[in-house]
Each structure stands twice: as structure tokens, then as C-alpha cells.
N, CA, C and O atoms as a GROMACS GRO file, in nm:
protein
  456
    1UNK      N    1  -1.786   1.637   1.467
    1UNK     CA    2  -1.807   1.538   1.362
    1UNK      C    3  -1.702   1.430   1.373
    1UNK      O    4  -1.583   1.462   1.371
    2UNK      N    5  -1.743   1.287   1.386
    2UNK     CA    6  -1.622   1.177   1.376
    2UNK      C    7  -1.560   1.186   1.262
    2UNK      O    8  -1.620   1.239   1.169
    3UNK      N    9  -1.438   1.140   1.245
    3UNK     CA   10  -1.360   1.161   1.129
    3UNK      C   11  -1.328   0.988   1.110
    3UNK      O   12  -1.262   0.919   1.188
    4UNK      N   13  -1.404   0.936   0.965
    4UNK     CA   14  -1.390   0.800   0.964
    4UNK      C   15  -1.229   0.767   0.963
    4UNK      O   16  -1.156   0.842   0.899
    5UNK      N   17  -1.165   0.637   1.045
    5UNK     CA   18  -1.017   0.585   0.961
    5UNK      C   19  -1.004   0.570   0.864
    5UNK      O   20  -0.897   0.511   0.845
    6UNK      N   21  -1.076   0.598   0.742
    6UNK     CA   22  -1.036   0.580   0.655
    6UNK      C   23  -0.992   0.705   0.579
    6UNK      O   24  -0.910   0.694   0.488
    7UNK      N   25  -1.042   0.823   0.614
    7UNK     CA   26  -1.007   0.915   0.588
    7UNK      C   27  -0.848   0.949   0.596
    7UNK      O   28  -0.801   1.029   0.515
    8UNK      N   29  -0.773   0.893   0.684
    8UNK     CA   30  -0.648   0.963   0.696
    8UNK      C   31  -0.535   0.818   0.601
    8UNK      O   32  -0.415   0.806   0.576
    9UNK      N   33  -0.626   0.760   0.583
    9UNK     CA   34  -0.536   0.658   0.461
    9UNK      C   35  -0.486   0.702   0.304
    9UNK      O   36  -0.563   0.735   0.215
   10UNK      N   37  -0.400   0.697   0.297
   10UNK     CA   38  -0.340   0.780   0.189
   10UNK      C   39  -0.339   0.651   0.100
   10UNK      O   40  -0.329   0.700  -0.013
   11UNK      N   41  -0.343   0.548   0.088
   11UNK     CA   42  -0.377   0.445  -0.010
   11UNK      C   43  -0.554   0.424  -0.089
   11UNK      O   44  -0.602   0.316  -0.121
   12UNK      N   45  -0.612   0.538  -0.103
   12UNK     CA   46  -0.781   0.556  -0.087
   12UNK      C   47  -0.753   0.516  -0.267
   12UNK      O   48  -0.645   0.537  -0.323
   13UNK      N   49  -0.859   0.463  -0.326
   13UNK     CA   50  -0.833   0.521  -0.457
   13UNK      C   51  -0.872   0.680  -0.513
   13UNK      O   52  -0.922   0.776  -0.455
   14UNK      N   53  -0.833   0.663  -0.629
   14UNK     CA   54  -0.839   0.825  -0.704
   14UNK      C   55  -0.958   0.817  -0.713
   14UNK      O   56  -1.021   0.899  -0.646
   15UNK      N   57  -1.044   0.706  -0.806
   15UNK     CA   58  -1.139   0.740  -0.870
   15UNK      C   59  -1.244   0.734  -0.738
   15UNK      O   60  -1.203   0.676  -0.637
   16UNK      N   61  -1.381   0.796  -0.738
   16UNK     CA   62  -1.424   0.841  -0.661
   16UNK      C   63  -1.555   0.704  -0.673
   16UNK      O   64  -1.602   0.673  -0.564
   17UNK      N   65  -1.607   0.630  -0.788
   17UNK     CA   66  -1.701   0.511  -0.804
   17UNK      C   67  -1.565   0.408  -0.695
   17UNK      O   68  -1.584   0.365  -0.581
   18UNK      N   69  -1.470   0.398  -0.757
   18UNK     CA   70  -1.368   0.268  -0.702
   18UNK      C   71  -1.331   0.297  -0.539
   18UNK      O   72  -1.273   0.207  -0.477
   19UNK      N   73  -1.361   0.405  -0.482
   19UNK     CA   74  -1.404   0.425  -0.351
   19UNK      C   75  -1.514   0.401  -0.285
   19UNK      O   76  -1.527   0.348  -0.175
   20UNK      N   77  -1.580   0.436  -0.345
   20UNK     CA   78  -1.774   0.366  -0.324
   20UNK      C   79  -1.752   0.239  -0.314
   20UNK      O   80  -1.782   0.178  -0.211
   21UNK      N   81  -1.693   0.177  -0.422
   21UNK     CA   82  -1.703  -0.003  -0.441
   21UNK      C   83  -1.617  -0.036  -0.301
   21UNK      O   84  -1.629  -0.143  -0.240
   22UNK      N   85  -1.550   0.045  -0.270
   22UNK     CA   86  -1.431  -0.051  -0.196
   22UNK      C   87  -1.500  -0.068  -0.072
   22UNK      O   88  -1.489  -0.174  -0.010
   23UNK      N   89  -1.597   0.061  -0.014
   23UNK     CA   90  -1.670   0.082   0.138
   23UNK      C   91  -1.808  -0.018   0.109
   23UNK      O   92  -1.850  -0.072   0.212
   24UNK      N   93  -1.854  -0.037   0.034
   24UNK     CA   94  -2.007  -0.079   0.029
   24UNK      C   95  -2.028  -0.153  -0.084
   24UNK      O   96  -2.146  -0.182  -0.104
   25UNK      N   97  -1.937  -0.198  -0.176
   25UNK     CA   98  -1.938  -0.256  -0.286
   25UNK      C   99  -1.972  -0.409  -0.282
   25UNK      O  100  -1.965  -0.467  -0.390
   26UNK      N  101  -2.010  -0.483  -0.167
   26UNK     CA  102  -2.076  -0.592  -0.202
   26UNK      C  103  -2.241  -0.648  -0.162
   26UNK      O  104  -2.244  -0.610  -0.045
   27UNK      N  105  -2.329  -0.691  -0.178
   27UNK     CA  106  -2.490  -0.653  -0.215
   27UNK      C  107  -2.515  -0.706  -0.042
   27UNK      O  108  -2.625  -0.689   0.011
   28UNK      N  109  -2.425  -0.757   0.016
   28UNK     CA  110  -2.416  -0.766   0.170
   28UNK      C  111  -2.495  -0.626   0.250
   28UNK      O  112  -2.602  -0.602   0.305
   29UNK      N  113  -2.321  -0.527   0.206
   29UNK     CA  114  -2.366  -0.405   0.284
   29UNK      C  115  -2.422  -0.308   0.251
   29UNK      O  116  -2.453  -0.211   0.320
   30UNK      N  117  -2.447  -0.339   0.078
   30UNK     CA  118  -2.567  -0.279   0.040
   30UNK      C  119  -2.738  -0.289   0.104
   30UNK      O  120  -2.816  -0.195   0.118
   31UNK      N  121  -2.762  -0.445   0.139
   31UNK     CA  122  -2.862  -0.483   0.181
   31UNK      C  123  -2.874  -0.456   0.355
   31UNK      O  124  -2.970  -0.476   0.429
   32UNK      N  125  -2.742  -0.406   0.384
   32UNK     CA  126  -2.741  -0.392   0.545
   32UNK      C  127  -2.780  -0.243   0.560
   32UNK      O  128  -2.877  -0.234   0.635
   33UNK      N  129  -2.730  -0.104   0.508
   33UNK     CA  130  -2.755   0.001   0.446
   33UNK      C  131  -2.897   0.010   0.388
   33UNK      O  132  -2.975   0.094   0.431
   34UNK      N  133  -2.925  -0.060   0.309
   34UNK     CA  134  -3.066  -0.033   0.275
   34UNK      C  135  -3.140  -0.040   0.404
   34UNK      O  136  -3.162   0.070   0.454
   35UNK      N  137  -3.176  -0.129   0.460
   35UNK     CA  138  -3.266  -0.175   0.621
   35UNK      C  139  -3.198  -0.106   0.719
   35UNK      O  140  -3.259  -0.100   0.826
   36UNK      N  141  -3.062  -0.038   0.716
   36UNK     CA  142  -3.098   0.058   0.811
   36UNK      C  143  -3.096   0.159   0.768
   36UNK      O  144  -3.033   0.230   0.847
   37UNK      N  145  -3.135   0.228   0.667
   37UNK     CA  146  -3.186   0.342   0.623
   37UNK      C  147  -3.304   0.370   0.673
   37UNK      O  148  -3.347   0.484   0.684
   38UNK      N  149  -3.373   0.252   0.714
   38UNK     CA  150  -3.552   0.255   0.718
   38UNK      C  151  -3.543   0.265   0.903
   38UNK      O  152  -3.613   0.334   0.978
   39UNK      N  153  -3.454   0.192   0.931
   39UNK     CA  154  -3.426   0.246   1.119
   39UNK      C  155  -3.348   0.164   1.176
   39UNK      O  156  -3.323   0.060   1.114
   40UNK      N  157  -3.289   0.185   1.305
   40UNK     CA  158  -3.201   0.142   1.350
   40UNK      C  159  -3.268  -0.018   1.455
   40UNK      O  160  -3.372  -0.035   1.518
   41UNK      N  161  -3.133  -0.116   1.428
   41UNK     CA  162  -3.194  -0.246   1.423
   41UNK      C  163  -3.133  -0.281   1.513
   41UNK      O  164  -3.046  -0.202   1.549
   42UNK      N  165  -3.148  -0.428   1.602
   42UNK     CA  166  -3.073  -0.508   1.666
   42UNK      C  167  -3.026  -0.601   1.569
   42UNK      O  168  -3.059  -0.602   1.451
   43UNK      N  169  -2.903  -0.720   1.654
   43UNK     CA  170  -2.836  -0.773   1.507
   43UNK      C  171  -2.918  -0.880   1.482
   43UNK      O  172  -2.902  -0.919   1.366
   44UNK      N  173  -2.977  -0.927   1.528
   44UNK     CA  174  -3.094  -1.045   1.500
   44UNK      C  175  -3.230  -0.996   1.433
   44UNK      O  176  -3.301  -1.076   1.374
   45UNK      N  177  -3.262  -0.876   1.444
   45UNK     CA  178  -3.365  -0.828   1.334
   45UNK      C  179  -3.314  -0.817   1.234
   45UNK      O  180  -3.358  -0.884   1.141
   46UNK      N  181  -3.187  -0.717   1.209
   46UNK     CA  182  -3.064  -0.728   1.092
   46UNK      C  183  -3.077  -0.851   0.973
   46UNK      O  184  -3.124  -0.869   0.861
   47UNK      N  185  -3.005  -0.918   1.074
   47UNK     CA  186  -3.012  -1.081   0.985
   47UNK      C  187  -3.191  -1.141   0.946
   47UNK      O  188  -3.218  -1.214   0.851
   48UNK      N  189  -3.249  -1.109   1.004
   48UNK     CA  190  -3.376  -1.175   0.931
   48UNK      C  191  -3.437  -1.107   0.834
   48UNK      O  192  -3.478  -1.154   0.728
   49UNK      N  193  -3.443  -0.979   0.874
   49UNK     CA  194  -3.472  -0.838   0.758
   49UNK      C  195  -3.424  -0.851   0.607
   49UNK      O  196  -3.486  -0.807   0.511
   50UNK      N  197  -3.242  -0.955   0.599
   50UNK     CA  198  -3.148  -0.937   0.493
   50UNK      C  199  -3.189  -1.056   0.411
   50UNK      O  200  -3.208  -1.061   0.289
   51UNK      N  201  -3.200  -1.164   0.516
   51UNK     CA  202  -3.240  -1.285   0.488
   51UNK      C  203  -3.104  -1.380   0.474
   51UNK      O  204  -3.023  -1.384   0.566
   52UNK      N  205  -3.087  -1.451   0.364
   52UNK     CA  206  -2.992  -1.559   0.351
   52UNK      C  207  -2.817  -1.517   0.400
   52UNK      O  208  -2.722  -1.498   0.323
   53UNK      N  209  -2.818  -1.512   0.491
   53UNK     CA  210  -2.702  -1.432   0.523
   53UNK      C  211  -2.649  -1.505   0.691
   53UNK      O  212  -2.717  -1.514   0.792
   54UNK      N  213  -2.514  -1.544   0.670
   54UNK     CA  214  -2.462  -1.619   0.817
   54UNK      C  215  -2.423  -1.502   0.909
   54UNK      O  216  -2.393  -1.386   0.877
   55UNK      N  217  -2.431  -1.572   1.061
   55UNK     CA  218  -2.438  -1.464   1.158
   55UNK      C  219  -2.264  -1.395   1.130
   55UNK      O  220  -2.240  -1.276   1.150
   56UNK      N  221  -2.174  -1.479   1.089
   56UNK     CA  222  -2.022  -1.484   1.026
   56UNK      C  223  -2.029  -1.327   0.938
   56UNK      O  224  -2.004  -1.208   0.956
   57UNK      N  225  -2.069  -1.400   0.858
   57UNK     CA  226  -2.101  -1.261   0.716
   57UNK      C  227  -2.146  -1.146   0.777
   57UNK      O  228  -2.068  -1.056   0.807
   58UNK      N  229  -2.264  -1.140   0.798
   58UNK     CA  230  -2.294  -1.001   0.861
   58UNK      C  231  -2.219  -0.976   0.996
   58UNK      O  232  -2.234  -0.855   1.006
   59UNK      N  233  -2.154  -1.011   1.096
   59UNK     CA  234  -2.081  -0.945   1.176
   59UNK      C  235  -1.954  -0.910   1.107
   59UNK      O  236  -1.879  -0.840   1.175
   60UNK      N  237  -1.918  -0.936   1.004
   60UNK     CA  238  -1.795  -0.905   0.931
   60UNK      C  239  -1.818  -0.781   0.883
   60UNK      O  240  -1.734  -0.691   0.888
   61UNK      N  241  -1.959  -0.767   0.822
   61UNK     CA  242  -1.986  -0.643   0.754
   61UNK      C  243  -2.039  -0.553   0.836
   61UNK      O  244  -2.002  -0.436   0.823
   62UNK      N  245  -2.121  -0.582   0.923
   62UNK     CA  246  -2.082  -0.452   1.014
   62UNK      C  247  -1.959  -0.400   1.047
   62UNK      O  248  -1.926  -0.284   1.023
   63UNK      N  249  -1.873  -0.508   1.116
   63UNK     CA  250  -1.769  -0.462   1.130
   63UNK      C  251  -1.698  -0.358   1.035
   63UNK      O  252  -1.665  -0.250   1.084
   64UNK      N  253  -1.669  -0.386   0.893
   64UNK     CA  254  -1.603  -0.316   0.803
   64UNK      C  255  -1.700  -0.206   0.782
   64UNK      O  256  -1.657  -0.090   0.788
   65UNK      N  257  -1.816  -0.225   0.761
   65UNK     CA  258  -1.868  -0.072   0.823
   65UNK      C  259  -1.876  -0.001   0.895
   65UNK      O  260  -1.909   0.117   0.879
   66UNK      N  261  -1.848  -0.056   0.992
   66UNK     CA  262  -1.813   0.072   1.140
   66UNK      C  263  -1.676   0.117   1.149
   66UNK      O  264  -1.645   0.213   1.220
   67UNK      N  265  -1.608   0.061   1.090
   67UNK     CA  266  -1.494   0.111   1.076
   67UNK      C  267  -1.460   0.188   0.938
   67UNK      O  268  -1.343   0.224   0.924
   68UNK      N  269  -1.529   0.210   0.860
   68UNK     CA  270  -1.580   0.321   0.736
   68UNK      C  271  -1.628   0.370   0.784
   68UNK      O  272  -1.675   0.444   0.697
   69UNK      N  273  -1.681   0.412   0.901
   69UNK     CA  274  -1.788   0.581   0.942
   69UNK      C  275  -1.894   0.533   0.914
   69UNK      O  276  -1.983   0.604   0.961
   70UNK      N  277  -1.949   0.409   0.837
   70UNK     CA  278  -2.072   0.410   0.766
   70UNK      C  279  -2.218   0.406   0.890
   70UNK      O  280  -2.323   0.469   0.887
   71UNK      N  281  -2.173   0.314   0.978
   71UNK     CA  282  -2.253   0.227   1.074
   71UNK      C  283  -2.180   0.208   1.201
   71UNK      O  284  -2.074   0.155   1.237
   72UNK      N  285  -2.319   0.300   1.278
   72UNK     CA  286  -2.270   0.310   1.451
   72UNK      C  287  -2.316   0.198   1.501
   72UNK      O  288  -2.430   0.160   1.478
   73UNK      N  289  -2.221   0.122   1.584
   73UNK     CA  290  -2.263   0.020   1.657
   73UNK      C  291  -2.285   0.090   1.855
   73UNK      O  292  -2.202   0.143   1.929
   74UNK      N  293  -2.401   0.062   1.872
   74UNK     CA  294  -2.409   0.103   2.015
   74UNK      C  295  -2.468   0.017   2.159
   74UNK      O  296  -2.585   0.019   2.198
   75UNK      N  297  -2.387  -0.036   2.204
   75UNK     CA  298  -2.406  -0.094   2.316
   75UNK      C  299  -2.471  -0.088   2.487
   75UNK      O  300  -2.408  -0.044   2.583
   76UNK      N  301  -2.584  -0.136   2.488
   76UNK     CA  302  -2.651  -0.096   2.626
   76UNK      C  303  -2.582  -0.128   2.758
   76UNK      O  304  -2.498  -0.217   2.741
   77UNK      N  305  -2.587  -0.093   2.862
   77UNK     CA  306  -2.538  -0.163   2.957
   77UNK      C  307  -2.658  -0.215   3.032
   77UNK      O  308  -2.709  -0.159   3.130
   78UNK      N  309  -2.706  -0.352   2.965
   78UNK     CA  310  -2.859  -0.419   3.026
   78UNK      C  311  -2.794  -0.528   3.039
   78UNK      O  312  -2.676  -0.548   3.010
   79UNK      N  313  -2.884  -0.616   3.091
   79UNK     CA  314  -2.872  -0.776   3.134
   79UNK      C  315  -3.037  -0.861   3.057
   79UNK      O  316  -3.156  -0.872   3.090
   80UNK      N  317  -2.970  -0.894   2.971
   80UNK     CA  318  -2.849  -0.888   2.897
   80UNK      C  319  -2.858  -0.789   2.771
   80UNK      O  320  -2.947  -0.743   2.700
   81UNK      N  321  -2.654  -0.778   2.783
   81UNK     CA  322  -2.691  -0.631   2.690
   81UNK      C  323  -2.767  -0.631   2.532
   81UNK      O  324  -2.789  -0.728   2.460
   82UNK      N  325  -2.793  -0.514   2.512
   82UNK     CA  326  -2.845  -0.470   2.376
   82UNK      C  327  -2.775  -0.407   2.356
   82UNK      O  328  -2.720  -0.321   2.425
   83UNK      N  329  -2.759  -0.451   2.216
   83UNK     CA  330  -2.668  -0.396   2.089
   83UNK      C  331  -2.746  -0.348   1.966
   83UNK      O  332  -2.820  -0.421   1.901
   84UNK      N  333  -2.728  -0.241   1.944
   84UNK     CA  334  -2.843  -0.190   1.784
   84UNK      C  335  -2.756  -0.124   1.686
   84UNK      O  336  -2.671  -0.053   1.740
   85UNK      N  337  -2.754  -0.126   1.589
   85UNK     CA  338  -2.680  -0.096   1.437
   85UNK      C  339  -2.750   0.044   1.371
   85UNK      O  340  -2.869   0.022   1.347
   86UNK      N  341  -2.725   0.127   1.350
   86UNK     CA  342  -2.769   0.258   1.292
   86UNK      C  343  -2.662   0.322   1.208
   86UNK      O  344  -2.540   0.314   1.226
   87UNK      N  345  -2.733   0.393   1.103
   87UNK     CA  346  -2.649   0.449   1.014
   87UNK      C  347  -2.573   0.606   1.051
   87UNK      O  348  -2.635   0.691   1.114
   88UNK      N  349  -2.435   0.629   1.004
   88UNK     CA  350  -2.408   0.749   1.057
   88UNK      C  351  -2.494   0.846   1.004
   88UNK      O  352  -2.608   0.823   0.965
   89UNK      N  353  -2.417   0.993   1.001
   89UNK     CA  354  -2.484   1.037   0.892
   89UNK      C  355  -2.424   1.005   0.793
   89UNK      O  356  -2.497   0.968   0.701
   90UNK      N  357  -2.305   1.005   0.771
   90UNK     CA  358  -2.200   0.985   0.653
   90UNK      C  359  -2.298   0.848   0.584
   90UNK      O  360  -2.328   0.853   0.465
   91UNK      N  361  -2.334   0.752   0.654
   91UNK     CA  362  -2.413   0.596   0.587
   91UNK      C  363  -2.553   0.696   0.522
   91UNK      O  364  -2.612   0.677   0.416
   92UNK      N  365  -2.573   0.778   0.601
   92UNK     CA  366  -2.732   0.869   0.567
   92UNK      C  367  -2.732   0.897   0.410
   92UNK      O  368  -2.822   0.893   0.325
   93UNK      N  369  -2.600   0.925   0.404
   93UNK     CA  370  -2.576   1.002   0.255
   93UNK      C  371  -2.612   0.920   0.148
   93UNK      O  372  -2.656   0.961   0.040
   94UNK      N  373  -2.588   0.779   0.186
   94UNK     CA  374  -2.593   0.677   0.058
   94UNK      C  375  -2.734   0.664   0.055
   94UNK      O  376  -2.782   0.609  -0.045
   95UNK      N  377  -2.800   0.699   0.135
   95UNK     CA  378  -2.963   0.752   0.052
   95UNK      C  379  -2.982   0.746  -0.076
   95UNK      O  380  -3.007   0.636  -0.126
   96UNK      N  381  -2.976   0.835  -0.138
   96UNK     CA  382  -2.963   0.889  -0.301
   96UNK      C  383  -2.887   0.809  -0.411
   96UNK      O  384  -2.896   0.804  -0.533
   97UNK      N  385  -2.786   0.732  -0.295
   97UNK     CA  386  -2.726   0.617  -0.396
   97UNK      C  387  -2.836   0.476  -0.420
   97UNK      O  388  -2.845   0.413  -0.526
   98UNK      N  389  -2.904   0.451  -0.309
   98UNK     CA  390  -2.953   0.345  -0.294
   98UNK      C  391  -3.121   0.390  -0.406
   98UNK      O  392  -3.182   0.320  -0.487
   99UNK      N  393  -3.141   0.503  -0.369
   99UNK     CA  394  -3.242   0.507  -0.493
   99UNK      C  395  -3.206   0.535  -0.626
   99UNK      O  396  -3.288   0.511  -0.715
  100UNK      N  397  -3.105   0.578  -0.652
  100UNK     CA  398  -3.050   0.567  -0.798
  100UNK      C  399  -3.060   0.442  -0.830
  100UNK      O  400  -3.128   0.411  -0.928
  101UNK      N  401  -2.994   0.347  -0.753
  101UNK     CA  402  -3.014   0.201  -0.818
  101UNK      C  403  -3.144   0.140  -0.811
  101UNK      O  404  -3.181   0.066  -0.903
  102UNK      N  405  -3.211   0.161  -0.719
  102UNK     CA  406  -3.382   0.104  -0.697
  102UNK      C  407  -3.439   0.137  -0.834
  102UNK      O  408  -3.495   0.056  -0.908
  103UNK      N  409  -3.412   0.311  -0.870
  103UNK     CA  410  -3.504   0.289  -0.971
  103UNK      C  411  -3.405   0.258  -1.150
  103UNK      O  412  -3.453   0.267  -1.262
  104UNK      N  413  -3.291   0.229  -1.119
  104UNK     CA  414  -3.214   0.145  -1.253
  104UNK      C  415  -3.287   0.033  -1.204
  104UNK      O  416  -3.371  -0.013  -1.282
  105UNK      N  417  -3.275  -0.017  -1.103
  105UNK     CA  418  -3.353  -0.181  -1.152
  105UNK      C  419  -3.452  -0.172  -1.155
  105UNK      O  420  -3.495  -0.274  -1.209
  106UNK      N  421  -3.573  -0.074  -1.115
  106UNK     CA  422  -3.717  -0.100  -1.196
  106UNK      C  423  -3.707  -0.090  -1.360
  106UNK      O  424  -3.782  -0.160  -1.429
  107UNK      N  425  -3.604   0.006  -1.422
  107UNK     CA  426  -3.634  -0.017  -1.520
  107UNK      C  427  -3.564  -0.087  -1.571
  107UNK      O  428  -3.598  -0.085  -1.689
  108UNK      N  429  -3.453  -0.173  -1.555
  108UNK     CA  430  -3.400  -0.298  -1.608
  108UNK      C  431  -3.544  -0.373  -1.585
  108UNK      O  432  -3.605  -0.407  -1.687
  109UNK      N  433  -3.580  -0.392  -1.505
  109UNK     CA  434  -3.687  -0.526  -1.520
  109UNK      C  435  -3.820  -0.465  -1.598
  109UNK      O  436  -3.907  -0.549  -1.623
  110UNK      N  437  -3.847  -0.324  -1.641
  110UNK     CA  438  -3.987  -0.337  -1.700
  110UNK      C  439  -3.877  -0.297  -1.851
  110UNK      O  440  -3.931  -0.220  -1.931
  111UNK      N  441  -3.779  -0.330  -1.876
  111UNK     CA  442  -3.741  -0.340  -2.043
  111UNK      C  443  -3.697  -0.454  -2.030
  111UNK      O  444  -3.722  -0.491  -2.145
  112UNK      N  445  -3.645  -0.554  -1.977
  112UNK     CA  446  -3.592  -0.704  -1.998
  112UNK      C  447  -3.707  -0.790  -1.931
  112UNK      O  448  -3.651  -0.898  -1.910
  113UNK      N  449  -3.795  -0.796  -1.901
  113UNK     CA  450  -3.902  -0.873  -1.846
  113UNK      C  451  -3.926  -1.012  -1.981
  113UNK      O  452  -3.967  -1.001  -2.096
  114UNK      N  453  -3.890  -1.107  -1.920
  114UNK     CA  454  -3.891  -1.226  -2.000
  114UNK      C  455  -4.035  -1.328  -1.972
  114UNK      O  456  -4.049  -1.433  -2.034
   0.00000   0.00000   0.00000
């Protein structure tokens, strides 16, 4: 089993939500996590899948996700190479997170529907 770097950081927070926020806490790598939950992507399907998002931004957030354990980056040796983005398992886990919130916002929107 890989052991993420972040694991051996002794600056982690206590609380266990303010750890969540810190790895995946912005709707970036939430939305990068969601689409590859569904399968593993190249970075140009990535970005169109997410939508409004610079090639800047999302190579940043991969980045900080692959370096959280979250998201394997894996490189072909083709001409020219391929590169594809997949979730670890550790990213697998946030499954259950990502539908907890799917279905809070169905029902935020069928009780606040204006």
C-alpha cells in the first residue's frame, strides 16, 4: 500500500472535517474527484468534463492531489506520450463523501427552489 506524504506530517489538523477541507476542500478538486470517480481520464478530457477551468488551475490540482495519495498520475512511454489521471483507492473512498453532498444538494434545491 503507498503511504501518502502527507501522512508522516505532524502539522495535519486535529479535527478530522478540517483535514478533509485542507486535501479536497475546494469545488476544483471536488469536481476533478467527482469525474474521476466515473473513470480514469486524460488531462484534456479532464478539463472539458469540469468545464470553466484553466489548463494552470487544474494542473495545480492534480498536482496537490497526487501528492495527497488522492490521484495517480500515469505516464505512457508513446509518441507522443499519454498521460491519464485516476483515482487511488484512498481518492476511491471519497465516494460516499461525494454522495452525501449530491444528495444535501438535491434537497437544498427541492426546499429552496425559487
Amino acid at each position: 500500500m503507498e503511504v501518502s506524504p502527507i501522512e508522516n506530517d505532524t502539522s495535519l489538523p486535529e479535527c478530522p472535517v478540517e483535514l478533509t477541507l485542507s486535501l479536497i476542500g475546494n469545488k476544483w478538486k471536488f469536481l476533478i474527484v467527482r469525474d474521476l470517480l466515473v473513470e480514469t481520464k486524460r488531462f484534456s478530457v479532464l478539463k472539458r468534463s469540469i468545464g470553466h477551468i484553466s489548463q494552470k488551475v487544474l494542473t495545480d490540482n492534480l498536482r496537490q492531489l497526487e501528492a495527497s495519495g488522492i490521484v495517480k498520475r500515469q505516464v505512457y512511454a508513446e509518441v507522443p506520450p499519454r498521460v491519464e489521471y485516476s483515482l487511488t483507492p484512498l481518492g476511491q473512498s471519497l465516494d460516499s463523501v461525494l454522495d452525501a453532498m449530491m444528495t444535501w444538494g438535491d434537497h437544498y434545491k427541492s426546499q429552496y427552489r425559487h
